[in-house]
N, C-alpha and C positions, 0 to 999 in steps of 0.2 A: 687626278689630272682632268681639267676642262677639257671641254672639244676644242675650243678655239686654241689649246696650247699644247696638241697631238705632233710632233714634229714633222709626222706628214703634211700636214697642212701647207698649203698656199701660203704664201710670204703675205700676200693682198687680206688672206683674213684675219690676221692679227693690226689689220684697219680698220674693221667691221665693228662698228656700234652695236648697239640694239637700244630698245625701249623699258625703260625701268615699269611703267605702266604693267608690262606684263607679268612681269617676273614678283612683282607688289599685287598685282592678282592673283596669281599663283598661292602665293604665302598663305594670302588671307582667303582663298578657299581651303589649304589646308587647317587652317582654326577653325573654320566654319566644318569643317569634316570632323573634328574634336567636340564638338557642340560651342563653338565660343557664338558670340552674335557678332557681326559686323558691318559697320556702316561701311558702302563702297562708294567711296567720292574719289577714288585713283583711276578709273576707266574710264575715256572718252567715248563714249555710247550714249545714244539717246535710248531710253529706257521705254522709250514708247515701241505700239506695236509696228509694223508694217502698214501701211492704209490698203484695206480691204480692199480698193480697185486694183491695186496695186498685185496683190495674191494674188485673185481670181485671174488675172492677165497672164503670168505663169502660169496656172492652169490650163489654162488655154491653150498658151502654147506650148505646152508638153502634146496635150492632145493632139494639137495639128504637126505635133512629129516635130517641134524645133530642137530635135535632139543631139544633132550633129553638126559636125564642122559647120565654123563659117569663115569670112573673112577675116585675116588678121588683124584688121584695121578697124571691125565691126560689123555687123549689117548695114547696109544701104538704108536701108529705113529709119533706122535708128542715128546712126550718124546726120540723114540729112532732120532731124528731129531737131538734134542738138546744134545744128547747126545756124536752123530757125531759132529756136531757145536763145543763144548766145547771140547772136545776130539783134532781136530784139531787147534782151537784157543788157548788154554791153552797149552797144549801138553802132556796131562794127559790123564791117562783110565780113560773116563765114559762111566758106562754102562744104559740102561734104568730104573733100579732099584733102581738108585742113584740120578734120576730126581723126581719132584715133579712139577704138574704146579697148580699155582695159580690165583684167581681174581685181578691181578696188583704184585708187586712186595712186597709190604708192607707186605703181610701175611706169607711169608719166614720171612721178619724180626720178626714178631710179634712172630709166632707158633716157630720160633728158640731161640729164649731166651724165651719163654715160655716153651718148651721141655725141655731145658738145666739148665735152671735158675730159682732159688728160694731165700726164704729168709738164711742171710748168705753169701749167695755168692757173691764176687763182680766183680761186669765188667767196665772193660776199652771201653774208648771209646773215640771220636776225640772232641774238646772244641774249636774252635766253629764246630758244624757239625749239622746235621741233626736233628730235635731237635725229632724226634720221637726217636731217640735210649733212649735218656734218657727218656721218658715219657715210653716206654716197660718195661725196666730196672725198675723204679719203680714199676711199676704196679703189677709186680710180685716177688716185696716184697725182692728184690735184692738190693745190697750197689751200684749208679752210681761212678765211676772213673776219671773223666773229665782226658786227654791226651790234654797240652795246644799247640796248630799249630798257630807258632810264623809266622810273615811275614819276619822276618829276615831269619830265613829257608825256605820260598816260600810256606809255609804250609804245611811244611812236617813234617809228627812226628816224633821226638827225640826217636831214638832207645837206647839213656841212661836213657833216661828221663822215656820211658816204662820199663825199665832194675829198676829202682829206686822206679816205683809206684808197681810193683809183689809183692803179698803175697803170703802165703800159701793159704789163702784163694779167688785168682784169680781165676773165672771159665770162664771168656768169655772174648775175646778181639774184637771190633766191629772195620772193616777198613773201609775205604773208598775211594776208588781212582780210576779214578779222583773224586774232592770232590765237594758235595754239605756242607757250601756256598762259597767257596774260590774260586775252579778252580782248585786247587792244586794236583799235581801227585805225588805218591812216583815212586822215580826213580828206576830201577832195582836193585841197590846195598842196596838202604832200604829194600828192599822186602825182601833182601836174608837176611842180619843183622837181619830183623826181623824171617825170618825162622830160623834164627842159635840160637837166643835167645830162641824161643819157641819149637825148634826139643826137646827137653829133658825133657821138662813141662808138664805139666797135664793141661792146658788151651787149649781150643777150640779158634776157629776164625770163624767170621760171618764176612767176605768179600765181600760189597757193591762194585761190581763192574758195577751197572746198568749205567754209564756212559761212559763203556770202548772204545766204540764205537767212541766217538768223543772225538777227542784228534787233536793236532793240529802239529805234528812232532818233538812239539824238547825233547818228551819221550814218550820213548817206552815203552808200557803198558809191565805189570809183575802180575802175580797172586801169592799171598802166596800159592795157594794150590798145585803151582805145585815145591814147593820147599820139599827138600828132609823131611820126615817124617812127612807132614802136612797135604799133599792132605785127609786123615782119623778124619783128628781132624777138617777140614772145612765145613764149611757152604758157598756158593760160592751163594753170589744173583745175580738174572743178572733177563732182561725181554724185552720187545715190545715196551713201552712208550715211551721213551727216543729215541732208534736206528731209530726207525720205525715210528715214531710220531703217536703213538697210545695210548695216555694217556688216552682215553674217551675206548677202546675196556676192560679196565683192563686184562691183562694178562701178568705173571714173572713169574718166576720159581727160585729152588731151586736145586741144588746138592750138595749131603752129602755122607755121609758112609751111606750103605742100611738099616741100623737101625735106623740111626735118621733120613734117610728120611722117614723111616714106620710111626716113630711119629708124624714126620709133617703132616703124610697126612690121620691120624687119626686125628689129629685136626681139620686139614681141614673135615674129615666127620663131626665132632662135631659144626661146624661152618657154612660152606657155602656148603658141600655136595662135589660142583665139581667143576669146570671151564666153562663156556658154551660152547658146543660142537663145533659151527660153527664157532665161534673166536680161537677155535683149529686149526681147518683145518686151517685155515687164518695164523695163524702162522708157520705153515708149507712152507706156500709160501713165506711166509717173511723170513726165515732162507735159503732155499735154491733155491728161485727164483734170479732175477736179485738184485746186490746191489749197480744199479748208482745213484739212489736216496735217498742211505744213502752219497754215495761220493760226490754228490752237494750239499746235506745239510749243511755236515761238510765245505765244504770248503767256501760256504756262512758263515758258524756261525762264520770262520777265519776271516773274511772279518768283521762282526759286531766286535766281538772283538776288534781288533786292531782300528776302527774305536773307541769303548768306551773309550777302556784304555786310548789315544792319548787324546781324548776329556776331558776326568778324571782330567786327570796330566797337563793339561794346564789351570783348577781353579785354582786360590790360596788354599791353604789352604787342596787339596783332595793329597792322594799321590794313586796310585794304579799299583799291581801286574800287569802283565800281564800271565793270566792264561793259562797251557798248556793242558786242559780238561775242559768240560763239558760246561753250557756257561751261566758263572755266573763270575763277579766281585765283589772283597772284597773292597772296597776303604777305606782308612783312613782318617778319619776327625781331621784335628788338625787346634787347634786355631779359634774358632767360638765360640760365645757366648750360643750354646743353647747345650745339649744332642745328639748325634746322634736318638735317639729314638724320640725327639723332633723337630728333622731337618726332618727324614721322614715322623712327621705326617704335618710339615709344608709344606712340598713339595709336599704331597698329595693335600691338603685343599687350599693351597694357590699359586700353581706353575701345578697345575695338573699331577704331576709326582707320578707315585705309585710305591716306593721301601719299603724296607723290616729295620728293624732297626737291626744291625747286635747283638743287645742281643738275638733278637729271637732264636739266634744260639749258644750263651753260656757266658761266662764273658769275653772271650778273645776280643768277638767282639766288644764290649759296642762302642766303639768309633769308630764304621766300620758301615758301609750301603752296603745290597746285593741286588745289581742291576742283573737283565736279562738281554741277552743280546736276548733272543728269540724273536727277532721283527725287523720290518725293519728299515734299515738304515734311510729312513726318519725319521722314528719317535724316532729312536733312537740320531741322531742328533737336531730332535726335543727337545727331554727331557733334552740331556746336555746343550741347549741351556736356557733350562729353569732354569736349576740346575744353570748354572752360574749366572744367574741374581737375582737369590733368595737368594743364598749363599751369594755373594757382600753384600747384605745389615745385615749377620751376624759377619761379620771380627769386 
């Protein structure tokens, strides 16, 4: 018997998703505990270190005692950081009242469709994406909306297609861009089509933009929230993981209208209290310390990229995007005898390559695999090398 199928359990947690990423890590450290080799292209992680100013700032403020409680909402200092940060990047007013920081990024998503959303209500949301939107969405008793991101549009949502799934009873539209698992940007002119659509509606937006950071030139990042009559009905996620390779510090943030960020960050009291103080401070020097080791990062992940997709598209049988964010390929599997969900657990077990099966990510992907590209070019040339000759024997 699972946990999740305990009959004590909460009626609400047999709603509850999870992330296939981890439990496809899991597997493939235990072969790697076997002595197997394996390539990891299943974890969203940037594989780089922490930037050095970054540490030492945590040091620091360990030293000056930032050991204790702080605000639920964040420190002052650091909120009004980000709030300059955002303010200049977006080109919107935020003020510090409209920040909220959190343990990692996830709990904006979670306490914002938690605040916003209940049963009745339903939310839109991108298919294939993120598969925690939809596992929230349920949880709290809310109708999920799947928005299907075709590769014939680059994975980008159909602003008629959103135009088409609105009811009266829409309360939340969840974006993402650039996207986990595609790679996929909405370009400026979606942004604004989708602000013109929703300026007049009574639907909210929860705008994943925790990957805006790395993007690779050929678009330019766009926020809905700074589109005319939105920035009030937004939820704007962003965080440290991702930019800063801080995924083990957890700490994101939230800004909203000062009311719904009140709510958030009573949840947040109800939940986890506060953020740890000295991974505050820490972020403070990551927003406006030096930012060449976001700019070598990014142009490294360019460099794997283009290295994957190239390797991708020269199997038979794989077709793949080449994505203009974040650093994840969708590839398409056609003409192979087995399931895509069956080809990754074969390339796991028997190819030593650990990707992701793209259902994990919604029905659109069924016949897709999401590969990482967060690791080095060896081993990334490694794994294609692998992929090719495992594949060959299912044509």
């Amino acid at each position: 018997m699972t946990l999740l199928t305990h009959p004590h359990l909460a009626t609400a947690m047999g709603r509850l998703g999870t992330e296939t990423a981890f439990s496809v890590l899991a597997r493939a450290k235990a072969l790697e505990r076997q002595g197997r080799d394996i390539v990891h292209l299943e974890i969203g992680e940037p594989d780089f270190a922490t930037p050095a100013n970054i540490v030492a700032a945590a040091k620091r403020a360990l030293d000056d005692g930032y050991t204790h409680y702080g605000p639920s909402a964040g420190l002052p200092e650091l909120r009004e950081a980000i709030a300059q940060h955002i303010s200049a990047a977006r080109g919107i007013a935020v003020t510090p009242d409209m920040v909220v920081v959190t343990p990692g990024a996830k709990p904006i998503l979670f306490f914002g469709i938690m605040a916003l959303c209940g049963p009745g209500d339903e939310v839109l949301y991108p298919d294939p994406g993120f598969p925690i939107y939809e596992s929230v969405i349920r949880f709290v008793g809310a109708t999920p909306v799947p928005l299907p991101l075709r590769p014939e549009r680059q994975f980008r949502l159909d602003v008629n297609q959103l135009r088409d799934k609105l009811t009266p009873r829409s309360k939340l539209l969840v974006m993402n861009s650039p996207q986990n698992p595609t790679g996929g940007v909405l370009t400026p002119a979606d942004i604004r089509a989708i602000g013109e659509l929703l300026a007049d509606r009574d639907v909210y937006v929860l705008s994943d933009e925790v990957y805006c950071r790395i993007m690779y030139g050929e678009v330019a990042h766009a926020s809905v929230a700074a589109e005319p009559g939105l920035q009030e009905k937004t939820i704007l996620l962003d965080g440290f993981s991702k930019t800063y390779a801080m995924t083990g510090w957890r700490m994101g943030y939230g800004v909203a209208h000062p009311e719904i960020a009140a709510a958030i960050a009573q949840l947040q009291t109800n939940c986890t209290s506060c953020t740890a103080s000295f991974i505050q401070m820490a972020g403070i020097e990551a927003l406006n310390g030096p930012q060449h080791a976001v700019t070598e990062m990014v142009a490294e992940f360019k460099a794997r990229r283009d290295l994957i997709v190239d390797g991708l598209n020269a199997i038979p049988g794989v077709s793949c995007l080449r994505p203009a964010g974040a650093f994840y390929v969708f590839p398409q599997l056609r003409g192979f005898r087995k399931s895509a969900k069956e080809i990754a657990q074969l390339l796991l077990d028997e190819a030593g390559v650990a990707a992701l099966s793209g259902s994990a990510f919604g029905s659109v992907g069924e016949d897709s695999l999401r590969l990482s590209f967060a690791n080095s070019r060896a081993n990334i040339q490694k794994a294609l090398d692998r992929m090719r000759t495992a594949l060959a024997k299912l044509r």
